[in-house]
N, C-alpha and C positions, 0 to 999 in steps of 0.2 A: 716295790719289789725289784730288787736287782736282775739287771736280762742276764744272761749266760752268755759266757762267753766261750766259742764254738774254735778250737784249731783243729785243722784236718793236718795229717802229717804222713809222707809216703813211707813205704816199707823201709827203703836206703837212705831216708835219714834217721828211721829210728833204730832202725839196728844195723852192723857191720854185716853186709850180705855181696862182700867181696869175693869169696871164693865160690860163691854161684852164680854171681854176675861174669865171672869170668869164664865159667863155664859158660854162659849163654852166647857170649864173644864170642868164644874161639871154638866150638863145638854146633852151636845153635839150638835153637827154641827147644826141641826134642830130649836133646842130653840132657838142658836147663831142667825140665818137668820132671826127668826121669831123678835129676839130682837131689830137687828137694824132697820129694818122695823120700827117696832113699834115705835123705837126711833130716827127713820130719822129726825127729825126737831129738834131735842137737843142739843144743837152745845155742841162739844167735848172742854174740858178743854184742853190748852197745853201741849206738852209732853216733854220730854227730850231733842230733838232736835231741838223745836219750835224754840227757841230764836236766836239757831245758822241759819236759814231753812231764817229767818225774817232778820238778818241780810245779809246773801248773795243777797236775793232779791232786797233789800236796796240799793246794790252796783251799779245795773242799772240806778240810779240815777247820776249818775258820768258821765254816757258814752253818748256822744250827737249819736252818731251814730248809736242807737240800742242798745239793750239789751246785754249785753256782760257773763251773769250768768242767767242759767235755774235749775230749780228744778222739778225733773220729781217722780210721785209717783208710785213705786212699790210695790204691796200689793196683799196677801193674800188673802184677800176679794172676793166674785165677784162683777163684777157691781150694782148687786142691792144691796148685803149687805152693798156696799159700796158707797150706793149714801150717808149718813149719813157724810162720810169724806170728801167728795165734799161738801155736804154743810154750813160746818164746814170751808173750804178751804175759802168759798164765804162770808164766813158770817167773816173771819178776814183778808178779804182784800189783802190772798197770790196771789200772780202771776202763779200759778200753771195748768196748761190746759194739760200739756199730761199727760199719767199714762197707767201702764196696771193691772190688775186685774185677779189674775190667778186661782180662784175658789179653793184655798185650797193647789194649787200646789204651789212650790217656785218659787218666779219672778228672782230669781237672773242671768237664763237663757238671759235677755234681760237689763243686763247693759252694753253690748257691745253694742248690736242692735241699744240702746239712743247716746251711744257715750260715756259713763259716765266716770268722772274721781275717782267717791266717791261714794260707795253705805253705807250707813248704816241702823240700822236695830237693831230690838231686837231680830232677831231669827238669833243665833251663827251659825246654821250651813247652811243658807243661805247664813252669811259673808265668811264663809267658804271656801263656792262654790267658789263665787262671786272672792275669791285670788286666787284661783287657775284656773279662767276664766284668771288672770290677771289685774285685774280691785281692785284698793284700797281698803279695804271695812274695815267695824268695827263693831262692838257689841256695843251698846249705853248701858251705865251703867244709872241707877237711881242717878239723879244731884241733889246737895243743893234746898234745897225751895230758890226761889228768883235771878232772873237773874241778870246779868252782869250788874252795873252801867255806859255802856261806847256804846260808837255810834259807836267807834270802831269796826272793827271786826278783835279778834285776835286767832290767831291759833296755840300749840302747841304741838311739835312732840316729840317724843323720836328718838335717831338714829339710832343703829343699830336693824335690822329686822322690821325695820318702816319706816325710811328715805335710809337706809344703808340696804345691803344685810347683813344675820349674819355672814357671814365669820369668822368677827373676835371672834364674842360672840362664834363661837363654840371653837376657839381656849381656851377662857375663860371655857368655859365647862368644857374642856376635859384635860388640862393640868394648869390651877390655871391664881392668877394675874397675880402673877411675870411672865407667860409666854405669858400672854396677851401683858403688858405690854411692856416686850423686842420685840415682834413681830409687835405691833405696833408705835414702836421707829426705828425699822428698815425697818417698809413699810411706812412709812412718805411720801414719795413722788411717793405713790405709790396708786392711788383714789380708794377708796372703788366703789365696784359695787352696782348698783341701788337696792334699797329695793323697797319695792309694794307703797310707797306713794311718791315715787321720779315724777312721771308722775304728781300726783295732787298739789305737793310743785311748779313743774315746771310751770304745769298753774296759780296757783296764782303769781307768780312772774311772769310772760308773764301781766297779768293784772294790777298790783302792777306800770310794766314799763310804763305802757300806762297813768300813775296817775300822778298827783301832789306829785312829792318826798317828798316836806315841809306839806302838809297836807294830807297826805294819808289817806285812810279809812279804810285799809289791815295794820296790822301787824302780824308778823311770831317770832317763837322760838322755836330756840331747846335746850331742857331741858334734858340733858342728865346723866349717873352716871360716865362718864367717865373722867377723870381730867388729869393735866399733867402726863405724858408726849404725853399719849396720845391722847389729842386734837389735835394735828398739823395732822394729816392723816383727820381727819375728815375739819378742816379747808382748807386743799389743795383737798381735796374731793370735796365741795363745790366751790371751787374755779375751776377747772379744769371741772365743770358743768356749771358754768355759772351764779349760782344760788344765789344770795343775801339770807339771812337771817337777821332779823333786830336786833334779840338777842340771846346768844350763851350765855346758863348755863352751865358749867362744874362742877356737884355736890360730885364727889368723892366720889359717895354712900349715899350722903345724903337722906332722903326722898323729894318727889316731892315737896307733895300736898301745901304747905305753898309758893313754891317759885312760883307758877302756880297761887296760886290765890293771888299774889305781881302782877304779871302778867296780871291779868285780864281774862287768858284763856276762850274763850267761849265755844272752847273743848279744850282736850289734848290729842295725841294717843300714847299708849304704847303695846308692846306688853307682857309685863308680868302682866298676872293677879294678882298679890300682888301689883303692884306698880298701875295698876287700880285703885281698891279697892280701897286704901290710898289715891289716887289722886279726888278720884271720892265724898270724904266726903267734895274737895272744890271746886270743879268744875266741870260742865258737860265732862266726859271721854267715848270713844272708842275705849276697846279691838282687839288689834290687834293679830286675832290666827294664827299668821305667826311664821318661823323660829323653831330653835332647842328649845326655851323652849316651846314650844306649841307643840312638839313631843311628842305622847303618853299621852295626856294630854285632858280629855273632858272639856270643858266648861260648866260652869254652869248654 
């Protein structure tokens, strides 16, 4: 039996709730409440993670045996300011029925609680939490106008301090290439430890298996800056997991964003906010503020 796989997803990234967040800015909590009220029947314009949220939904289509993907909303909101994104929910035909609603507090307390393998979100230091609960999470950047032309849903990752623990990146830190390099040329056969989105790679590929190999509806890639010689640790990494991958970028430092959206990505997750950024002007991206460059480091 295939496990399910669980993404929680906050109100602001799944729909555009720009003109009452700014209400809640520049007026405060009170106006905010009084606003959505007032505009509970307005349905919400898409948001950044709409198209990714619609795509996984989609996947239960596949599965004779039950719904095999849930998407559960955690938000800021309370109940009533957030009837407005229920309605919005109903009124585009998501599959979404659980949520919790934390009156202003951060929900990122109850992604274990759901079971979650992904939380995302536009407030950075809920993601925050949410990795240091243990539980995947990202920062949803502001995406291209105009979604994905593909039925597809495809996903891609950065490796290390994303897929991969930074082990190695700190060695790159702290003592250059070349020492990157020779270190992993000599741990080659020696598997990187898990990073924070190795659990939700894991479940996609648990789901991925349960598919039709020749016409899958899931593809995967990692889109990395790492080149020979060291992709073999990362290739026997993968391999000594268990874990397919469908495409394997070795870009040598190249920039992402042009190979990502060759790709199709419907997101992409990186842990460096520069290669976000860059990545984020072609494809929906979520910052990942894990590892040693997101030391000492606030998010924006």
């Amino acid at each position: 039996m295939t496990e399910k796989l669980v993404v929680a997803i906050s109100s602001r990234a799944l729909f555009d709730m720009g003109d009452s967040h700014a209400v809640y800015e520049q007026q405060g909590l009170d106006a905010f409440a009084r606003y959505q009220v007032e505009h509970e029947n307005d349905v919400l314009a898409p948001g950044d993670a709409f198209s990714l949220v619609s795509k996984l939904l989609s996947l239960n289509q596949f599965f004779g045996d039950g719904p095999k993907v849930e998407v559960i909303l955690l938000s800021r909101n309370s109940a009533d300011t957030g009837l407005r994104v229920f309605n919005s929910i109903e009124h585009y035909g998501l599959d979404i029925s659980r949520a919790a609603f934390c009156g202003g507090s951060s929900p990122y307390r109850y992604v274990s609680s759901f079971g979650c393998h992904l939380f995302l979100s536009t407030h950075a230091e809920d993601v925050r939490q949410a990795l240091e609960a243990g539980v995947a999470a990202a920062t949803i950047l502001s995406a291209p106008v105009g979604a994905v032309e593909n039925s597809q849903l495809r996903i891609a990752f950065d490796g290390d301090a994303v897929l991969f623990s930074d082990e190695a990146e700190r060695v790159y830190k702290s003592e250059g290439l070349e020492a990157f390099s020779r270190s992993e040329k000599e741990s080659a056969n020696q598997p990187l430890s898990g990073g924070p989105f190795k659990p939700f790679l894991a479940a996609l590929h648990r789901l991925q298996a349960a598919l039709d190999p020749h016409d899958c509806p899931i593809r995967t890639a990692l889109v990395t800056a790492r080149s020979a010689p060291a992709h073999e640790r990362v290739v026997r990494t993968l391999r000594a997991w268990d874990i397919r991958l469908d495409e394997s970028l070795f870009l040598g430092g190249m920039k992402k964003g042009e190979f990502l959206r060759a790709f199709g990505a419907d997101v992409f997750f990186d842990d460096h906010m520069v290669h976000c950024e860059s990545a984020s002007e072609h494809v929906a991206t979520g910052h990942v503020p894990h590892g040693i460059a997101n030391q000492g480091v606030d998010e924006r």
